[in-house]
C-alpha positions as CSV (number, residue, x, y, z in Angstrom):
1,X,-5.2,-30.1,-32.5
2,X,-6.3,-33.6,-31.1
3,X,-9.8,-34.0,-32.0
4,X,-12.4,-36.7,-31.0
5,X,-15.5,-36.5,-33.0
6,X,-18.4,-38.4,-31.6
7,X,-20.4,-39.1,-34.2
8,X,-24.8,-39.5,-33.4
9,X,-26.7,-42.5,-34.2
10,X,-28.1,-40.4,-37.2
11,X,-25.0,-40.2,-38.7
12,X,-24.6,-43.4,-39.3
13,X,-29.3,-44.2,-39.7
14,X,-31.9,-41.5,-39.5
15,X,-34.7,-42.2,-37.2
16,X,-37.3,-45.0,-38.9
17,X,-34.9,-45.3,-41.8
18,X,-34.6,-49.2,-43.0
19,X,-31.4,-50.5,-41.2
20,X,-29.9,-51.5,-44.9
21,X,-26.5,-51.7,-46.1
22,X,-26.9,-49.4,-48.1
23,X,-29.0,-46.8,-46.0
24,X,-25.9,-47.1,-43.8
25,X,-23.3,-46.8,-45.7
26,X,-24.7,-44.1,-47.5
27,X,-25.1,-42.0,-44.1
28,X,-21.4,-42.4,-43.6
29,X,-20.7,-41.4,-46.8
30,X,-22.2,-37.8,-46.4
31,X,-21.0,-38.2,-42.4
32,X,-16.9,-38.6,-43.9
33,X,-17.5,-36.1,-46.4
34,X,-17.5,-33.5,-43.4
35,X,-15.4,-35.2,-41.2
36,X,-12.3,-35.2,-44.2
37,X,-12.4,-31.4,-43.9
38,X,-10.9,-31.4,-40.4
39,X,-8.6,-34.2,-40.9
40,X,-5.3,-31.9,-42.1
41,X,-3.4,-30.5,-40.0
42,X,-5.2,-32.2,-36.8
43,X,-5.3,-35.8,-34.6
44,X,-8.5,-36.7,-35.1
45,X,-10.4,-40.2,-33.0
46,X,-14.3,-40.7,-34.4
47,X,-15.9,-42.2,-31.9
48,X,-19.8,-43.6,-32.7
49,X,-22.8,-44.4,-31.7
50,X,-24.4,-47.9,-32.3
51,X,-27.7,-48.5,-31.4
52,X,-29.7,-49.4,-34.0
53,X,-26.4,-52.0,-35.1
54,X,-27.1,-53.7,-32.2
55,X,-30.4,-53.5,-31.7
56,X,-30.6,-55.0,-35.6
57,X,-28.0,-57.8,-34.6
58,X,-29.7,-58.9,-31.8
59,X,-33.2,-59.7,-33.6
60,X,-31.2,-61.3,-36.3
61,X,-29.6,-63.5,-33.4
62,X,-33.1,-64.2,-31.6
63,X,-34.5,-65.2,-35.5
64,X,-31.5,-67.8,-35.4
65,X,-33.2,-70.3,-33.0
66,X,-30.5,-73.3,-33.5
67,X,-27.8,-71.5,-30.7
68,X,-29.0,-69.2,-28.0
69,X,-28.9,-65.6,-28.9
70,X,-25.2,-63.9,-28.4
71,X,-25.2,-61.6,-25.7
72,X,-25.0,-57.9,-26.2
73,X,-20.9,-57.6,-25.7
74,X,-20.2,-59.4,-28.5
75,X,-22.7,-57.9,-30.5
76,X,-21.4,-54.5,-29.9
77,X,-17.5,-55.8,-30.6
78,X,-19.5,-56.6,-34.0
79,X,-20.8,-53.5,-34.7
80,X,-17.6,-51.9,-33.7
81,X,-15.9,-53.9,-36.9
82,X,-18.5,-53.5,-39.0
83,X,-19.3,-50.0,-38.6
84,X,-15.3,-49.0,-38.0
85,X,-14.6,-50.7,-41.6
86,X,-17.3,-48.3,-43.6
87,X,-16.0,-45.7,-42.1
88,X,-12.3,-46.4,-42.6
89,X,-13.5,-47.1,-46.2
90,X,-15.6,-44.2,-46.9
91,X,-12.8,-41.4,-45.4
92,X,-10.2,-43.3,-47.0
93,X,-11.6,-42.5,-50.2
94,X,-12.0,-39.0,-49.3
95,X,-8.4,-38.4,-47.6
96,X,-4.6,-38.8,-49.5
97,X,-3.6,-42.7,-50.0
98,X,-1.1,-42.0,-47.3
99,X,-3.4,-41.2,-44.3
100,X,-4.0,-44.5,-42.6
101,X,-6.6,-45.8,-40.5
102,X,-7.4,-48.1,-37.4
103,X,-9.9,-49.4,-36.1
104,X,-9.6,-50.6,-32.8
105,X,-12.2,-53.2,-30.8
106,X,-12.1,-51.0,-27.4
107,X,-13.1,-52.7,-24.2
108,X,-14.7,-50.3,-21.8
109,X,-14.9,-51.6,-17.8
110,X,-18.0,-50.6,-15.9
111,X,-19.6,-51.1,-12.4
112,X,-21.1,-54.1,-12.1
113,X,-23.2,-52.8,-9.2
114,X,-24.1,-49.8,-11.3
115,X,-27.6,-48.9,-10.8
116,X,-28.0,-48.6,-14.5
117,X,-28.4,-52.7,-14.2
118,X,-31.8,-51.7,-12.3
119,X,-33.2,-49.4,-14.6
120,X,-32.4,-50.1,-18.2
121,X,-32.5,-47.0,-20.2
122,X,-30.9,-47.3,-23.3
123,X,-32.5,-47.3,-26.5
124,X,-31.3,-50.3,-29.2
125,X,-33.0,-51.4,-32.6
126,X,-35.7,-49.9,-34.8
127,X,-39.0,-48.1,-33.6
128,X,-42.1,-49.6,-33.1
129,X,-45.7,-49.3,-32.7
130,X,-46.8,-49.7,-29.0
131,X,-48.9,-52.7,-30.2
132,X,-46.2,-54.4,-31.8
133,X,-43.4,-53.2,-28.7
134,X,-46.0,-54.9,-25.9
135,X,-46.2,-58.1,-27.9
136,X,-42.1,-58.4,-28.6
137,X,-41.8,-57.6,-24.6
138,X,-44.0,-60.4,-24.0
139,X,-42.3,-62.8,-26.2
140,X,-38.8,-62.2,-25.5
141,X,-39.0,-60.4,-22.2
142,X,-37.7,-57.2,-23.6
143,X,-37.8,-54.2,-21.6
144,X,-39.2,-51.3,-23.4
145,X,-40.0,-47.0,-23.0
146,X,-41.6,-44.3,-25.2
147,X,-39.2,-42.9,-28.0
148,X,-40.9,-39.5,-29.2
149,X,-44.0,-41.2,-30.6
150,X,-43.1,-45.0,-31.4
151,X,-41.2,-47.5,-28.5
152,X,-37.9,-49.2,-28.5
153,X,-36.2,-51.8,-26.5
154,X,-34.3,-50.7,-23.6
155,X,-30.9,-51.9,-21.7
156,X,-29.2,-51.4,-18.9
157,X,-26.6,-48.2,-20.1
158,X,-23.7,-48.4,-17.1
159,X,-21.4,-45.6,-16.7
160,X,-17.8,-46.0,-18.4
161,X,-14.7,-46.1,-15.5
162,X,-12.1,-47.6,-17.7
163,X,-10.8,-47.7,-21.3
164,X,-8.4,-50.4,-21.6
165,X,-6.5,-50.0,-25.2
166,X,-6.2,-46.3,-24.5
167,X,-2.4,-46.5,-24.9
168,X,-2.5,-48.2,-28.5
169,X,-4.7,-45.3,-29.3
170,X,-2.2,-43.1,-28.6
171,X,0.3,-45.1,-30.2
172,X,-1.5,-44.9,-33.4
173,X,-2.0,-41.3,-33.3
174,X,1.2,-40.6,-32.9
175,X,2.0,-42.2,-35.7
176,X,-0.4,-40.1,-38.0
177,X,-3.1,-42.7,-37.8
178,X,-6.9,-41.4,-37.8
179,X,-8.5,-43.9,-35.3
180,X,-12.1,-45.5,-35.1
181,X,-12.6,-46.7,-31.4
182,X,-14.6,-46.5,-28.6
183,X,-17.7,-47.7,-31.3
184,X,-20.5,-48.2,-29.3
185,X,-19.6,-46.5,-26.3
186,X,-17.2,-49.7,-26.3
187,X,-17.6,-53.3,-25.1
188,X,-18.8,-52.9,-22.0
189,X,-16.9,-55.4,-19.7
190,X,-16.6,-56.0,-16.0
191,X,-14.2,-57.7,-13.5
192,X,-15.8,-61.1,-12.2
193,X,-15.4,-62.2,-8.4
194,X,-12.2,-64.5,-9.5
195,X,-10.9,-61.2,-11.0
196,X,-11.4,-62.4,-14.6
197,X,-12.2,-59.8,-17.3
198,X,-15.5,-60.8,-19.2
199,X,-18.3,-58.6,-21.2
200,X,-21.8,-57.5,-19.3
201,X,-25.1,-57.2,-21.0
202,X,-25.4,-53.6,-21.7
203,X,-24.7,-50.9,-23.9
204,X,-22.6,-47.5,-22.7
205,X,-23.6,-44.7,-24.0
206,X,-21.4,-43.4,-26.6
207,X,-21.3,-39.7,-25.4
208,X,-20.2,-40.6,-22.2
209,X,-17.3,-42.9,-23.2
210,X,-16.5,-40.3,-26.0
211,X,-16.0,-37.9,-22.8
212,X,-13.9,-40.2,-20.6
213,X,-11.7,-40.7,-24.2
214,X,-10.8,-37.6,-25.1
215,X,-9.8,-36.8,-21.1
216,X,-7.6,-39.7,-20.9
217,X,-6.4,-39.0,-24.5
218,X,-6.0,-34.9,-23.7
219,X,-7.4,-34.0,-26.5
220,X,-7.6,-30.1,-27.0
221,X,-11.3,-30.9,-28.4
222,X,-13.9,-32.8,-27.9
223,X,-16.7,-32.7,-30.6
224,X,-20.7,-34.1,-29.8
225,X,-22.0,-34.3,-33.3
226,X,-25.6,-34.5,-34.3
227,X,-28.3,-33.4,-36.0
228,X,-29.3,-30.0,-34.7
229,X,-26.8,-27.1,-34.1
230,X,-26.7,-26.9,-30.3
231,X,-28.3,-26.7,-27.3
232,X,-31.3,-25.0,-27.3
233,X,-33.1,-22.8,-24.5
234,X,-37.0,-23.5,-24.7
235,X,-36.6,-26.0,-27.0
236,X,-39.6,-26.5,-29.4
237,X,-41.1,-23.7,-28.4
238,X,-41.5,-20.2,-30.1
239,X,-39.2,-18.7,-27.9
240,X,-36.3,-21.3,-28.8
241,X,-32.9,-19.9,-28.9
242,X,-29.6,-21.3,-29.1
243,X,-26.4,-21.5,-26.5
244,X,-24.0,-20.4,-28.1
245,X,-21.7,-20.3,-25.2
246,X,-21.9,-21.9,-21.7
247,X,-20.3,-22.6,-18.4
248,X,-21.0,-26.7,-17.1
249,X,-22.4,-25.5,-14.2
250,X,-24.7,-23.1,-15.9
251,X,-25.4,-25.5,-18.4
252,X,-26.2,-28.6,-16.1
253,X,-28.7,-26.8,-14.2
254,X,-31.1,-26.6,-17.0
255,X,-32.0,-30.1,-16.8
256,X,-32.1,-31.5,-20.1
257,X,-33.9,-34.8,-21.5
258,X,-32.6,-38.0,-20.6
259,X,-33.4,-39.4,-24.0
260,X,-32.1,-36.8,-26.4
261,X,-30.1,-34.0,-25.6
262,X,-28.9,-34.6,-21.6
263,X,-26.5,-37.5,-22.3
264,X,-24.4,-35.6,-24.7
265,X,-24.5,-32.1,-22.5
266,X,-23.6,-34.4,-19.0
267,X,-20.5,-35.9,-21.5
268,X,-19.7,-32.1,-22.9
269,X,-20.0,-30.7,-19.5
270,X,-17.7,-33.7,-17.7
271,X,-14.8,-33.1,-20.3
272,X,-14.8,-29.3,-19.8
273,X,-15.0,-29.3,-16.1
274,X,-12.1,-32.3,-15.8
275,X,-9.7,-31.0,-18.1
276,X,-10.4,-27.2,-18.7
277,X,-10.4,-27.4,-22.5
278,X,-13.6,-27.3,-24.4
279,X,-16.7,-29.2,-26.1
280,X,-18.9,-28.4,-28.4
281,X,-22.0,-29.9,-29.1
282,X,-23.1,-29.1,-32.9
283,X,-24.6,-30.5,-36.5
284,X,-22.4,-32.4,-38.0
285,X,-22.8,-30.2,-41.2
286,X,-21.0,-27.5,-39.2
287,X,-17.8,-29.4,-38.2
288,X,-15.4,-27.3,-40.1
289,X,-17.1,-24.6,-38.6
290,X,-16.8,-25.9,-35.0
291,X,-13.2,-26.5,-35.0
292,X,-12.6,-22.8,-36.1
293,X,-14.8,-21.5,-33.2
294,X,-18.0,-20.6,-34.9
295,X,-20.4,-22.5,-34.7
296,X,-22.2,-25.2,-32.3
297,X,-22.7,-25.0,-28.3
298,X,-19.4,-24.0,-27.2
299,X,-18.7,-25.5,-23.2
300,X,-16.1,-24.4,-21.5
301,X,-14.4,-22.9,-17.6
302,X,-13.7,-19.7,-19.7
303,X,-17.1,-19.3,-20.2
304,X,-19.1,-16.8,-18.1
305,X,-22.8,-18.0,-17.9
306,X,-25.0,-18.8,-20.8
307,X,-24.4,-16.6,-24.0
């Protein structure tokens, strides 16, 4: 099968971990370690989240007082490297020498007049106190919202029309390549009113342009990994219980958080309905699981309700 495995922000840093080296790399490590057991036999695209990265970069940048801060494009084509070469590295050494990688800087066009640009909504960076998240939006004019219990900065998160090195992804993949792209939910990039292409300050969310790639890749699978096992009815509540198995519109109706799980069932949801194949939302602990049908929130036409 073609596979693209969008991996969670906690794959790559747990929620109030340190955004170290180390803590990162470390998170891959156990994140490639279950990502290797689907690799034989199957295309496979990872696809990743990067908000912290940026978030991280950007305070760096604002400590640097010399230059004006770089704007949020370029720091997401940084994370894409940086994050893409871990990766590469940490599957590579899990994988047969002969299985090569790419990484690929992916360019993602969105809307300039995308309402998203009035309401930011996208988490980036680490957590904070509310004390401490009123005095940064003071001082650097920040926009910031409630993340469970601590705050975050927030940026505008447009919605992904275009991703333009789609056909060197296939290229690679036809040629036996595992690919890392689409990092970040891509570079998020706009057409100016002299019809020049340049980057936008924003951050696309990674689910969605994880969506829009495996449809314009026809992927026979399109995997949202993170850290719990599904989508839940009554979540947090005594009567909690797992989908196992949806329709898109049966899911969709039951309106989840914006914040946590709704992103990645709109994405799951979008890729059934357009293409008629499937998406499962799932831990990343159960991947192996996943791809043989047993395991995660499976969303699909074929599906008859909510199981």
């Amino acid at each position: 099968m073609r596979i693209v495995v969008a991996l969670g922000g906690n794959a790559l840093l747990r929620r109030g971990e340190p955004l170290t080296a180390d803590n990162q790399r470390e998170n891959v490590r156990l994140a490639c370690s279950q990502i290797a057991r689907i690799e034989p036999g199957n295309e496979l695209v990872i696809a990743h989240g990067n908000g912290p990265q940026v978030g991280l970069l950007a305070l760096q940048g604002a400590a640097y007082q010399v230059v004006p801060a770089y704007p949020l494009d370029v720091l997401g084509a940084e994370t894409e490297g940086m994050i893409g070469y871990i990766i590469e590295q940490e599957l590579g050494n899990l994988l047969p020498f002969e299985v090569p990688f790419a990484t690929l800087l992916t360019q993602v066009e969105v809307d300039p007049a995308d309402p998203a640009f009035g309401n930011p909504s996208k988490p980036i960076g680490p957590v904070y106190s509310q004390e401490e998240a009123e005095r940064l939006a003071r001082e650097k004019g920040w926009c910031i919202a409630a993340d469970g219990d601590r705050f975050r900065r927030v940026v505008p998160s447009p919605r992904p029309k275009r991703i333009f090195e789609i056909r060197p992804i296939k290229w690679l993949l036809e040629k036996g390549s595992v690919v890392i792209c689409a990092g970040g939910g891509g570079i998020p990039t706009v057409y100016d009113q002299s019809g020049r292409l340049t980057g936008i300050e924003a951050v696309i969310d990674k689910d969605l342009c994880s969506a829009l790639l495996a449809e314009q890749l026809e992927a026979d699978l399109l995997i949202i990994a993170t850290d719990v096992d599904g989508a839940y009815l009554d979540w947090g509540t005594a009567r909690q219980q797992r989908i196992t198995e949806a329709h898109p519109d049966e899911l969709e109706r039951l309106g989840f958080a914006a914040g946590s799980m709704g992103p990645k069932v709109q994405a799951a949801c979008e890729f059934a309905r357009h293409t008629g194949r499937t998406a499962v939302i799932g831990s990343l602990a159960d991947i192996e699981a996943i791809v043989q049908g047993e395991a995660g929130t499976r969303i699909s036409l074929a599906a008859t309700g909510l199981h």
